[in-house]
LUMZA-92058 format. One record per residue: x, y, z of N, C-alpha, C, CB in turn; residue number from 1; residue in one letter. Coordinates in steps of 0.2 Angstrom, whole numbers, plus 5000, padded with zeros to 4 digits. Atoms other than C-alpha are relative to their C-alpha. Glycine has a CB too. Layout:
+------+------+------+------+------+------+------+------+------+------+------+------+-----+---------+
:   nx :   ny :   nz :  cax :  cay :  caz :   cx :   cy :   cz :  cbx :  cby :  cbz : num : residuo :
+------+------+------+------+------+------+------+------+------+------+------+------+-----+---------+
:    X :    Y :    Z :    X :    Y :    Z :    X :    Y :    Z :    X :    Y :    Z : NUM :       A :
...
+------+------+------+------+------+------+------+------+------+------+------+------+-----+---------+
END
This chain:
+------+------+------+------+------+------+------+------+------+------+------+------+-----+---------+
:   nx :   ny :   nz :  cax :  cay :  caz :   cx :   cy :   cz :  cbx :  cby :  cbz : num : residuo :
+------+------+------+------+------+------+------+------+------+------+------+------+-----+---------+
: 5004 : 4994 : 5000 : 5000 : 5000 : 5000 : 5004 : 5006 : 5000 : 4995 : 5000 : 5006 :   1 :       X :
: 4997 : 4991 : 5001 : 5013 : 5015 : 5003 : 5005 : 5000 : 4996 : 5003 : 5004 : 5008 :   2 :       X :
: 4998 : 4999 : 5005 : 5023 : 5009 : 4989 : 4996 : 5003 : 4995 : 5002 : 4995 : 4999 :   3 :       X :
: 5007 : 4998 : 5005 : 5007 : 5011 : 4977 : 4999 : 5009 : 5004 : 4992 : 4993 : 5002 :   4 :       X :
: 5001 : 4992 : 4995 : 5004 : 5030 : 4990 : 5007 : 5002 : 4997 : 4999 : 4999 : 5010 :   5 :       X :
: 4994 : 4997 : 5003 : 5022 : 5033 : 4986 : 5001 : 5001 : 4992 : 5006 : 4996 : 5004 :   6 :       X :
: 4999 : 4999 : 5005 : 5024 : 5031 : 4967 : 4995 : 5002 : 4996 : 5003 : 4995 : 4998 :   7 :       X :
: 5006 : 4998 : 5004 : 5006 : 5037 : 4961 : 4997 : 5005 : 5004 : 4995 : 4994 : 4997 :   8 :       X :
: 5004 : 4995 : 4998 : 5002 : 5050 : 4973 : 4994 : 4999 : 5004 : 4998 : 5003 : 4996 :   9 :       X :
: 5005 : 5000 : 4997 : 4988 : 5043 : 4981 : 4998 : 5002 : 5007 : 4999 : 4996 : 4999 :  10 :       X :
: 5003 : 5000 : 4993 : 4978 : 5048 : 4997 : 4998 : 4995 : 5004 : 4996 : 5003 : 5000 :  11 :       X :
: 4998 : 5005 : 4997 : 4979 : 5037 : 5011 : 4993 : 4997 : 4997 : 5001 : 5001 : 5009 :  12 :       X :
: 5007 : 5000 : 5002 : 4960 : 5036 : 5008 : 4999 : 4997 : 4995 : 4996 : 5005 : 5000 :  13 :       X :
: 5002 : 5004 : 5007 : 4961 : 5032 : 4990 : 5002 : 4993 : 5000 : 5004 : 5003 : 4992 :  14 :       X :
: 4997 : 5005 : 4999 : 4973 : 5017 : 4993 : 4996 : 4995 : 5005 : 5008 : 5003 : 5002 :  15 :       X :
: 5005 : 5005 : 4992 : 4963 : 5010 : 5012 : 4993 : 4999 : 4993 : 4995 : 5010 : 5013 :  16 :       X :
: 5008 : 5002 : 5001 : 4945 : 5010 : 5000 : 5001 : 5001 : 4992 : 4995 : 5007 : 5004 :  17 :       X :
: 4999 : 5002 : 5006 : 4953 : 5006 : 4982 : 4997 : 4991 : 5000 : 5007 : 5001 : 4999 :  18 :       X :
: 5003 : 5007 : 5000 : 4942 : 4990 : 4977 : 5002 : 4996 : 4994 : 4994 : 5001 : 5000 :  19 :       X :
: 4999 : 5002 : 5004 : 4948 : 4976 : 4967 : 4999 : 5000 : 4991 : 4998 : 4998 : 5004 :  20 :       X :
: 5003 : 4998 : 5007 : 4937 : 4980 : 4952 : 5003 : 5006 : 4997 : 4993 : 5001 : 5002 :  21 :       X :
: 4998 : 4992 : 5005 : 4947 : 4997 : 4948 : 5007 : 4998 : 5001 : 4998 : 5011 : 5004 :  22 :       X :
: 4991 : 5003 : 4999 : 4965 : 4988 : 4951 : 5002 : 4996 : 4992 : 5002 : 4994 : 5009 :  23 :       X :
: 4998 : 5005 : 5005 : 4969 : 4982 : 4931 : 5005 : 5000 : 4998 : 4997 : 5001 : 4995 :  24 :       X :
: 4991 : 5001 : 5001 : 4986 : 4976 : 4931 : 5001 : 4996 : 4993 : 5004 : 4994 : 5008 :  25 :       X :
: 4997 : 5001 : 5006 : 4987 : 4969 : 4915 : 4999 : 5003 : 4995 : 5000 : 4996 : 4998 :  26 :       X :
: 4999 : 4993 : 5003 : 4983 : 4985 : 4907 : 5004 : 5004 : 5003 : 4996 : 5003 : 4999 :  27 :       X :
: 4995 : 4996 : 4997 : 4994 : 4995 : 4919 : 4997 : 5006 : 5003 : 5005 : 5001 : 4996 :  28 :       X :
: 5004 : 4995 : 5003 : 4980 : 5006 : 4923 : 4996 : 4998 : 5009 : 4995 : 4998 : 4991 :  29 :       X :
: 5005 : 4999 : 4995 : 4970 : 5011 : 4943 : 4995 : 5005 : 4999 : 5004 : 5001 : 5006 :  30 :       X :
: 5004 : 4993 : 4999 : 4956 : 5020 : 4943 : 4998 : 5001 : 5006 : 4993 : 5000 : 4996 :  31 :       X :
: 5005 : 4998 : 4992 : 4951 : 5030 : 4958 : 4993 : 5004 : 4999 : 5006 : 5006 : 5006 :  32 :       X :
: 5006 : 4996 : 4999 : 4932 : 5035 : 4960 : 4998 : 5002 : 5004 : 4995 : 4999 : 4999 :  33 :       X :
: 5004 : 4998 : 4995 : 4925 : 5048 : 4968 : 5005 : 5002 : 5004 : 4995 : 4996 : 5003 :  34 :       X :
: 4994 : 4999 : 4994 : 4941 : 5052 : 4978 : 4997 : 5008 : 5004 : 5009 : 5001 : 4996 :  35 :       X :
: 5000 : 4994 : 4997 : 4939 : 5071 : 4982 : 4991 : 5005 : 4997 : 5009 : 5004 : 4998 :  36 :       X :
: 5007 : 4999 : 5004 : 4919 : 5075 : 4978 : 4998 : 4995 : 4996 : 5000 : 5004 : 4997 :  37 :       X :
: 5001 : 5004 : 5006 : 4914 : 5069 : 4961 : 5005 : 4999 : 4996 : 4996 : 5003 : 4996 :  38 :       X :
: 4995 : 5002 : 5004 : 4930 : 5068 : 4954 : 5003 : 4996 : 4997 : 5003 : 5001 : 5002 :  39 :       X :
: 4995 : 5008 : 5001 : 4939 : 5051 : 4946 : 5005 : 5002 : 4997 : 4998 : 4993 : 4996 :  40 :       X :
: 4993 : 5000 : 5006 : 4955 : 5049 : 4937 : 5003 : 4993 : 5002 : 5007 : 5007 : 5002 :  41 :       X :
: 4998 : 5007 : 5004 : 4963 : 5034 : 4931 : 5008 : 5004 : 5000 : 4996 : 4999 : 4991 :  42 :       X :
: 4993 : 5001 : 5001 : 4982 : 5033 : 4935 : 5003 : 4993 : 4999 : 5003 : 5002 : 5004 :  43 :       X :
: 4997 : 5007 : 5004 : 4993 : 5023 : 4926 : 5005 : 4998 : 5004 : 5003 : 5002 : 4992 :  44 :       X :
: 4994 : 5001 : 4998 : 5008 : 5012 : 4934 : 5005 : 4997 : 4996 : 5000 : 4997 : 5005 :  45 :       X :
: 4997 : 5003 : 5004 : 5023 : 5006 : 4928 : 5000 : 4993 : 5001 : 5006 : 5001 : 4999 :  46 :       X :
: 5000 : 5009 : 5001 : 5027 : 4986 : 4924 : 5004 : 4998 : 5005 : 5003 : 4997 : 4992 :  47 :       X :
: 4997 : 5000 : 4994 : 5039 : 4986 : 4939 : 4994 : 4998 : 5005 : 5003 : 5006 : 5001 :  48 :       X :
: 5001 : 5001 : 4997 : 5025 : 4990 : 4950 : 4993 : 4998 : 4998 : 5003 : 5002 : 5003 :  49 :       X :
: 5005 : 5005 : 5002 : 5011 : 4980 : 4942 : 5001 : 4994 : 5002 : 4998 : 5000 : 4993 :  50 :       X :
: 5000 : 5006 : 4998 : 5020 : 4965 : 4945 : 5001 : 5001 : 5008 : 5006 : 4997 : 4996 :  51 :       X :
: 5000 : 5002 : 4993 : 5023 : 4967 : 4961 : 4992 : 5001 : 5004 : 5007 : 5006 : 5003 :  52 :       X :
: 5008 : 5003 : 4994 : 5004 : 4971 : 4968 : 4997 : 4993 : 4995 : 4990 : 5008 : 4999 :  53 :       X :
: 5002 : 5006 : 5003 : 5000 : 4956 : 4954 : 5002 : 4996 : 5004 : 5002 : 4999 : 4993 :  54 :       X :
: 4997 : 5004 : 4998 : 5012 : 4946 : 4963 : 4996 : 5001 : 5009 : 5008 : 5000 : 4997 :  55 :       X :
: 5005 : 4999 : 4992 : 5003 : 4954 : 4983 : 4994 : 4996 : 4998 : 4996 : 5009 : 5002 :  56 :       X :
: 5007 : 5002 : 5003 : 4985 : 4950 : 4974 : 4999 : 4994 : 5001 : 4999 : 5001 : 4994 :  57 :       X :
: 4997 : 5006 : 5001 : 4991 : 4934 : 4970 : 4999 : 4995 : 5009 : 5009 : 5002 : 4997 :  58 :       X :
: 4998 : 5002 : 4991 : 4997 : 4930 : 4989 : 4994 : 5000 : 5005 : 5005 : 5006 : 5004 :  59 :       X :
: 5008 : 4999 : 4996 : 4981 : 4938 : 4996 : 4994 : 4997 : 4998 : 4997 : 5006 : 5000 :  60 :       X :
: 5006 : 5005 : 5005 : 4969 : 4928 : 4983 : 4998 : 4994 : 5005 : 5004 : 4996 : 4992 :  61 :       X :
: 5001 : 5004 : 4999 : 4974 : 4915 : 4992 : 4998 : 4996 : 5007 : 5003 : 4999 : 4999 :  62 :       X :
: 5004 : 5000 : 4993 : 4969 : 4919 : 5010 : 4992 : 5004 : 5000 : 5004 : 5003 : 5006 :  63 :       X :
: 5004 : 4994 : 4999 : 4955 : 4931 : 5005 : 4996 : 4999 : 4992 : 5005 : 5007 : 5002 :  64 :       X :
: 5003 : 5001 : 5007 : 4947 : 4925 : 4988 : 4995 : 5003 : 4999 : 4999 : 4995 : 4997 :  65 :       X :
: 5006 : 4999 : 5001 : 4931 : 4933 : 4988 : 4999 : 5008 : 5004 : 4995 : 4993 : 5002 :  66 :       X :
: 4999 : 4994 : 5000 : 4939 : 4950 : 4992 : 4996 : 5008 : 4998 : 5004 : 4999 : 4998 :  67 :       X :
: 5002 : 4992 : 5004 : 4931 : 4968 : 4990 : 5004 : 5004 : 4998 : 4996 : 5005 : 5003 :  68 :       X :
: 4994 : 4996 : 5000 : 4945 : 4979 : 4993 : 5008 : 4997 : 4998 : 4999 : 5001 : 5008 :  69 :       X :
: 4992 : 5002 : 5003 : 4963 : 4978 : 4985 : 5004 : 4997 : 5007 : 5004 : 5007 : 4996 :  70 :       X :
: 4999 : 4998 : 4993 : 4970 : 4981 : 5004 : 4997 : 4998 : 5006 : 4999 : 5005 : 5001 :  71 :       X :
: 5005 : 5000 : 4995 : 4960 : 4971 : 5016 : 5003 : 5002 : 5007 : 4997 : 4993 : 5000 :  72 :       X :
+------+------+------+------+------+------+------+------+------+------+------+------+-----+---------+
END
């Protein structure tokens, strides 16, 4: 989580209440909604760290499969 906070800017808040469904690591691509009002934006990451939440995701899948949140 504060890798992803550190390399894309995010607010603790975006990162704690990012949900699985807006995390597309094999496009390279998070969308945050609704962060600050009505606002969204869609930031991109690199392939560095795509693999590496791919490879978290992965790990947590396997205690936590039926997950909401990226971050439980």
């Amino acid at each position: 989580m504060y890798r992803l906070m550190y390399c894309c800017g995010l607010r603790c808040k975006e990162a704690r209440t990012l949900k699985c469904e807006n995390v597309v690591l094999n496009c390279n691509y998070i969308d945050i909604l609704q962060s600050k009002g009505p606002k969204s934006r869609r930031i991109f990451i690199s392939d560095e760290l795509s693999h590496y939440l791919d490879s978290y995701n992965k790990s947590v899948n396997r205690l936590l499969p039926n997950r909401v949140y990226f971050f439980p």
